[in-house]
C-alpha positions in Angstrom: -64.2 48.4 39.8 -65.8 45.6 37.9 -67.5 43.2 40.9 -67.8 39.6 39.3 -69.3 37.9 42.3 -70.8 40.5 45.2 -69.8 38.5 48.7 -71.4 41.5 51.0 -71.0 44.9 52.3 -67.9 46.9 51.8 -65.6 47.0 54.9 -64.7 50.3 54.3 -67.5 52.5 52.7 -70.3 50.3 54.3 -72.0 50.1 50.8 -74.2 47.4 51.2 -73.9 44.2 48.7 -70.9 46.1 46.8 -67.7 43.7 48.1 -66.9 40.9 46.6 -64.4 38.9 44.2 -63.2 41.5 41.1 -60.9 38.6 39.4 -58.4 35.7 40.0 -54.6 36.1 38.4 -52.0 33.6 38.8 -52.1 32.3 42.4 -54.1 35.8 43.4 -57.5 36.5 44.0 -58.5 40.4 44.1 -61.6 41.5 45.8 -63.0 45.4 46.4 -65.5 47.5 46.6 -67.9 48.5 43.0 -68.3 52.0 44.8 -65.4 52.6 46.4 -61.3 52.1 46.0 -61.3 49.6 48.3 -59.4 46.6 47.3 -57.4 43.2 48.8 -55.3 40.5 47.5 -55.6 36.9 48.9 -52.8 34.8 48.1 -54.2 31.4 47.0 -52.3 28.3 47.3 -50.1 27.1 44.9 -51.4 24.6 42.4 -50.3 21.3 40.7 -52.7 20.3 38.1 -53.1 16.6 36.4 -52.6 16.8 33.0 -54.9 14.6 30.5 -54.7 14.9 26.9 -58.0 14.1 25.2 -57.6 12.7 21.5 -59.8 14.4 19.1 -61.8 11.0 19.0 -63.1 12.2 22.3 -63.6 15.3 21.7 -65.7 14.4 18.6 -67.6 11.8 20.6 -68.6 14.5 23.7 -69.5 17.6 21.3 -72.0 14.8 19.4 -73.4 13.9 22.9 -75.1 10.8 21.6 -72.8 8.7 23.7 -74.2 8.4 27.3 -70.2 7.2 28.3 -68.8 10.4 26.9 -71.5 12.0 28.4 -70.5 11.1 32.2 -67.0 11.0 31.1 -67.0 15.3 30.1 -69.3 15.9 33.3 -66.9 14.4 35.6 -63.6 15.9 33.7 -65.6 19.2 33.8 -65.6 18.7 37.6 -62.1 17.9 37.9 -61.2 21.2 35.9 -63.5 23.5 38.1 -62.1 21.9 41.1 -58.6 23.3 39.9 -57.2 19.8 39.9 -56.9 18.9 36.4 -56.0 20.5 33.3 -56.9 19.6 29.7 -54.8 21.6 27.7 -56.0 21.5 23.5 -52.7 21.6 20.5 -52.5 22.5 17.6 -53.3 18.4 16.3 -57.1 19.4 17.9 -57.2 22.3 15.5 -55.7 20.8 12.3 -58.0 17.9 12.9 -61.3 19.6 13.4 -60.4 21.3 10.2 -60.6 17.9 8.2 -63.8 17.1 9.9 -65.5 15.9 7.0 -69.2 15.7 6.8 -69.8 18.8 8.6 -70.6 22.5 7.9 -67.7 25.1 8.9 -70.4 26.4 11.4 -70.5 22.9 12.9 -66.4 22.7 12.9 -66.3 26.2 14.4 -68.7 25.0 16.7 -66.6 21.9 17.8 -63.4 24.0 18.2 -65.4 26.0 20.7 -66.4 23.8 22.2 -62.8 22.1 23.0 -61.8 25.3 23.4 -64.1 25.8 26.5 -63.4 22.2 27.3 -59.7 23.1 27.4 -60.5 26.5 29.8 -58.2 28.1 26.5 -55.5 26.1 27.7 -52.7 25.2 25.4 -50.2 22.8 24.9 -47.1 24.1 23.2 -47.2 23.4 19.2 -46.2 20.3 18.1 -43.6 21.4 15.7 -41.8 23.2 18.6 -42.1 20.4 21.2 -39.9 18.1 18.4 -37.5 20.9 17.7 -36.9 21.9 21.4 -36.2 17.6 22.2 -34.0 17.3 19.2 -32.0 20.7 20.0 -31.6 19.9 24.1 -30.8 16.5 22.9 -28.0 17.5 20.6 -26.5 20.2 23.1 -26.4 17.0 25.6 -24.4 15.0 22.6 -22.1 18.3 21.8 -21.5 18.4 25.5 -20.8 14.8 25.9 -23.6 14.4 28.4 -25.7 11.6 29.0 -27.9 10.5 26.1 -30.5 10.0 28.3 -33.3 12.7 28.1 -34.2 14.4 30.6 -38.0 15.1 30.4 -39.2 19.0 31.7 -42.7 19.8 31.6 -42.1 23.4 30.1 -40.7 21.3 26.8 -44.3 20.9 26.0 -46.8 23.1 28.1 -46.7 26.7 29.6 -46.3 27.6 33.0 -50.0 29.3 33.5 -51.5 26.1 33.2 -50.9 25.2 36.5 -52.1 28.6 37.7 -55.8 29.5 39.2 -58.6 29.9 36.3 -59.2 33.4 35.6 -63.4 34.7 35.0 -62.4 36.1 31.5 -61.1 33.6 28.7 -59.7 35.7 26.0 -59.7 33.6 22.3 -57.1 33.9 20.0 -57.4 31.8 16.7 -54.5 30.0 14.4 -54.6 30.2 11.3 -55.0 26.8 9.7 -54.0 25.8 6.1 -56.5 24.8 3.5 -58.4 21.7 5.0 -59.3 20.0 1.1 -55.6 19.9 0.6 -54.3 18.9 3.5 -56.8 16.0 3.6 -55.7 14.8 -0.1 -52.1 14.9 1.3 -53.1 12.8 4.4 -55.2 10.2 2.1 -52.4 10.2 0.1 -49.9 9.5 2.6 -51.4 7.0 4.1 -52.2 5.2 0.8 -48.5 5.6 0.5 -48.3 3.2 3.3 -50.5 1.0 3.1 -48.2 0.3 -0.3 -45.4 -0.8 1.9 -47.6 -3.4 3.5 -46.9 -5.6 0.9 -43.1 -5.8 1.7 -43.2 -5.4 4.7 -45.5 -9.2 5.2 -42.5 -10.7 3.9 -39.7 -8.9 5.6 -37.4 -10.7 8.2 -36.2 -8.0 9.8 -36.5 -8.0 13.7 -38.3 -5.2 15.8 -35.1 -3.6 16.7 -33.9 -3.5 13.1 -37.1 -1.7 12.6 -36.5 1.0 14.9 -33.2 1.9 13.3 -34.8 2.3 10.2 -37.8 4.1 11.2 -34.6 6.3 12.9 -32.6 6.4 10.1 -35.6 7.6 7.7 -36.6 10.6 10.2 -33.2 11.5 10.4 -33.2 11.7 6.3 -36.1 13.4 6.6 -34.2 16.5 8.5 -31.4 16.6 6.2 -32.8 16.0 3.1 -35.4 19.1 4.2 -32.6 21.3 5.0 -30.7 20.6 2.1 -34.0 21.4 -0.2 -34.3 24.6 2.1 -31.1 25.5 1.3 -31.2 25.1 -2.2 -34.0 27.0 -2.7 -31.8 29.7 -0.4 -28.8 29.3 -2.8 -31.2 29.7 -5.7 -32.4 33.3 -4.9 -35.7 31.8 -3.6 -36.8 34.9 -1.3 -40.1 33.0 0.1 -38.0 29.8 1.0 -37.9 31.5 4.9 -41.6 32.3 4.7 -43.2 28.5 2.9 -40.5 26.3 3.6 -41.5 22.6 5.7 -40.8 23.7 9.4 -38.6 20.6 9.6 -35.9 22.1 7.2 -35.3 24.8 10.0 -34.3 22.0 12.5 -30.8 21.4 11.1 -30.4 24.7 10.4 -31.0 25.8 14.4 -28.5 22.9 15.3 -26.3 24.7 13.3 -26.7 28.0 15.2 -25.3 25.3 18.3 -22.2 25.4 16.8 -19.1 27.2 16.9 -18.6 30.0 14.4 -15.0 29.0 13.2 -16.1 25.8 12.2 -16.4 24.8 9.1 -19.8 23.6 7.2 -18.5 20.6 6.6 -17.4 20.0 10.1 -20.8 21.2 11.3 -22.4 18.8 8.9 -20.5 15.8 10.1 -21.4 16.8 14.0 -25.1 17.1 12.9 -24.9 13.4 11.3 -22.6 12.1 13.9 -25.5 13.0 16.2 -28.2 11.8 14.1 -26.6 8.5 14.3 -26.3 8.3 18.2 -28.0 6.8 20.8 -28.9 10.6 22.3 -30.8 10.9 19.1 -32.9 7.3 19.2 -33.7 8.2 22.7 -36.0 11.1 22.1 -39.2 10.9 23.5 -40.6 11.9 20.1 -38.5 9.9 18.0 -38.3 6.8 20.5 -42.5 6.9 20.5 -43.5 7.2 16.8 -40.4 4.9 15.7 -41.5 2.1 18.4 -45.2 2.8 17.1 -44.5 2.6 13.5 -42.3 -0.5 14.2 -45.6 -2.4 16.2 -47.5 -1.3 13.2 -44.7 -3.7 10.5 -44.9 -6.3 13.3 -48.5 -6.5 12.9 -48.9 -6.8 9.1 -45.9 -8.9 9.1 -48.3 -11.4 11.2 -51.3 -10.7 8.9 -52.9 -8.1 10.2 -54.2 -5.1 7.6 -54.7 -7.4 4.5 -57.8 -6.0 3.2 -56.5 -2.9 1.5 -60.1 -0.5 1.7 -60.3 -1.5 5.7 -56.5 -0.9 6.2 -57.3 2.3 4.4 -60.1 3.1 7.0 -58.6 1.9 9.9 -55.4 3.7 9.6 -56.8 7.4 8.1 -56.0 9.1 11.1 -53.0 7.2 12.1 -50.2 9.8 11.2 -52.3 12.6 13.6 -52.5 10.1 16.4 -49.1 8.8 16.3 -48.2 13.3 16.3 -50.4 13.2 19.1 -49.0 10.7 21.6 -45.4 11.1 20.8 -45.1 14.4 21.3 -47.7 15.0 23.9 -47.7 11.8 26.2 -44.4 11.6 27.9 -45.8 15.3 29.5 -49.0 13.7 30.6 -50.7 11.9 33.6 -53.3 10.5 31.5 -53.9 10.0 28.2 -57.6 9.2 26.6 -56.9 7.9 23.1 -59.0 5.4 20.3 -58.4 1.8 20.7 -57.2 1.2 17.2 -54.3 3.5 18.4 -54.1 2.1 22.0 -53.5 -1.5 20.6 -49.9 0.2 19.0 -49.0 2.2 22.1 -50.2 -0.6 25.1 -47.7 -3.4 22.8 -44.9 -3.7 25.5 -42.1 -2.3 22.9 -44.1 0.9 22.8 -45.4 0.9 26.5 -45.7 4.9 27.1 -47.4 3.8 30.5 -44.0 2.3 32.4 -41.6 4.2 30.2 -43.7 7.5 31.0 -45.8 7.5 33.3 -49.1 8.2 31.7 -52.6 6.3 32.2 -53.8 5.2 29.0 -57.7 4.7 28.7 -59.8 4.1 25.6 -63.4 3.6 25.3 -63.6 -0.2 26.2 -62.2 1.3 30.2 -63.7 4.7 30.4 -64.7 3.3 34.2 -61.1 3.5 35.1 -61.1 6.7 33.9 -63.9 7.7 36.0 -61.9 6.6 39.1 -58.9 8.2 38.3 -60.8 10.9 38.2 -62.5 10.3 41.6 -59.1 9.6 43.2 -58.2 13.1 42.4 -61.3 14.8 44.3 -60.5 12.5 47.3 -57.4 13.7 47.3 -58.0 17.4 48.0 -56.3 19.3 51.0 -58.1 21.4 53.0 -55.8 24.1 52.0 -56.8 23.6 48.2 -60.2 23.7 49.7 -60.4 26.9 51.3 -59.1 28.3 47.9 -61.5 27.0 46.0 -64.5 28.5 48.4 -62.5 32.1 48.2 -61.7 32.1 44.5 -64.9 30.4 42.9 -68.0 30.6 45.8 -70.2 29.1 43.6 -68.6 26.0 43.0 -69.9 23.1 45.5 -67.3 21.0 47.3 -68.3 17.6 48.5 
């Protein structure tokens, strides 16, 4: 038996120094003997971690460690994560985006990855592909069952269970395969140059900030159907690699389909699909609510002049499709949220307002002291139960 931390002789064989703490699994902690067969379980106390999502800007900032804020600000979430009381699960946005990491080696990008990786304890929030599907699937079995349209939020939408579980000693790595970074960051410069091109009508546009949500709705709503229907197509056409390279959003109509009764017809499918896509249990997905409201706050603002130079708009806003991915999907499942401030001037507008709609703290650089006693809250507020755990699972780590 593998002995990670030797805690002193063991009770049965009398070895001396062979007892101690072999490894910690879900809410268990096993110790024995290196000599013997001895062995215990302790049950540890159950856990309920804080969740914070740090925004790749962070992450960027910290690994550079030139920053003395970022700097305290990773020591004292460190702290909170070996204390057990917070959890900083990583998504698959942190991957795609330390991919396009330009200006710096693929040694340095694996090296960041690692390093949010370790950050992260291998932690991982759900994909963000999936988080969307499952909202707009439980949203639509809500409509078919004529159900509230309000949605109910569950944490497990979003991240697994182990994450509020007892750090294990062994992290075991398993990479993603991510897509080829020079393409995918011509597609995002091109995308946003796409629009930045709508600034123009969008200055001179009446519409009102509602009237912009149900087009921002509207347009992600084409966005599924039109997908499917090119999926489908391809399907029809003999294409045998549509199932294997098709967008994953032209598989989201086709699993509403699967919600359906068989003896229905397509076109009476179709017409429930739309009929939902046009409801209010559609508008009031988290994910769909968040980046419409967002994108809407974003027309506002160039309506009233903002973004007019074209190469500073273009600057600005290069990351703004990731960061709008990463706080509609992930912030509604979050106790705190660290994000850049270009983005936290969208989100913090009170027709976006993911703090009182959600629940989640939003800091940015310019209040990383708020963070900081946040943070500190937390530690105060340790039981002596949560203690105790903490000196039998992890020894080594000092409580206050």
């Amino acid at each position: 038996m593998i002995v990670t931390h030797i805690l002193g002789d063991c009770p049965k064989c009398q070895c001396k120094d062979s007892f101690g703490n072999v490894l910690v699994s879900g809410n268990r902690l096993l110790r024995g003997c290196k000599l013997c067969e001895y062995a215990t379980k302790i049950e540890l106390p159950r856990l309920c971690k804080k969740i914070i999502y740090l925004d790749q800007f962070f992450f960027s900032s910290a690994f550079r460690a030139t920053d003395e804020r970022f700097i305290t600000a990773t020591r004292r979430i460190g702290r909170m994560v070996e204390l057990q009381l917070l959890s900083i699960p990583y998504s698959t946005i942190h991957e795609d985006e330390t991919h396009q990491w330009r200006g710096y080696g693929g040694k340095t990008k694996e090296s960041l990855m690692k390093f949010i990786k370790a950050t992260s304890r291998g932690y991982r929030f759900i994909p963000s592909y999936e988080v969307e599907q499952t909202q707009i699937i439980k949203a639509f079995k809500a409509f078919l069952a004529g159900q509230s349209p309000t949605y109910t939020l569950e944490e497990s939408d979003a991240i697994r269970s182990n994450v509020h579980e007892w750090d294990g000693y062994v992290r075991i790595d398993v990479n993603r395969y991510v897509g080829q970074s020079e393409l995918i960051r011509k597609l995002k410069k091109y995308s946003v140059e796409e629009l930045i091109d709508l600034f123009e009508d969008w200055a001179k546009s009446e519409n009102r900030f509602d009237q912009n949500v149900a087009i921002e709705m509207r347009g992600a709503a084409n966005t599924y159907l039109n997908s499917y229907f090119e999926f489908a197509a391809r399907v029809a056409a003999g294409d045998i690699w549509a199932f294997t390279n098709a967008p994953v959003n032209s598989l989201v109509v086709e699993s509403m389909l699967r919600c359906l009764p068989r003896d229905l017809s397509f076109e009476e499918c179709m017409a429930q699909v739309v009929s939902f896509f046009n409801s209010k249990h559609f508008t009031e997905i988290p994910f769909q609510s968040i980046s419409a409201r967002i994108y809407s706050v974003l027309r506002d603002k160039v309506k009233h002049g903002a973004y007019k130079n074209r190469e500073k708009a273009l600057d600005r806003l290069m990351g703004l499709f990731h960061d709008v991915g990463h706080v509609a999907t992930y912030a509604p499942y979050c106790h705190a949220f660290v994000m850049d401030q270009a983005m936290e001037v969208l989100v913090a507008d009170a027709r976006v307002d993911v703090e009182n709609r959600y629940g989640v703290r939003v800091f940015t650089t310019k209040n990383l002291d708020k963070l900081l006693g946040w943070l500190e809250e937390l530690e105060q507020g340790m039981t002596e139960e949560h203690k105790m755990g903490l000196s039998a699972a992890y020894p080594w780590v000092e409580l206050s």
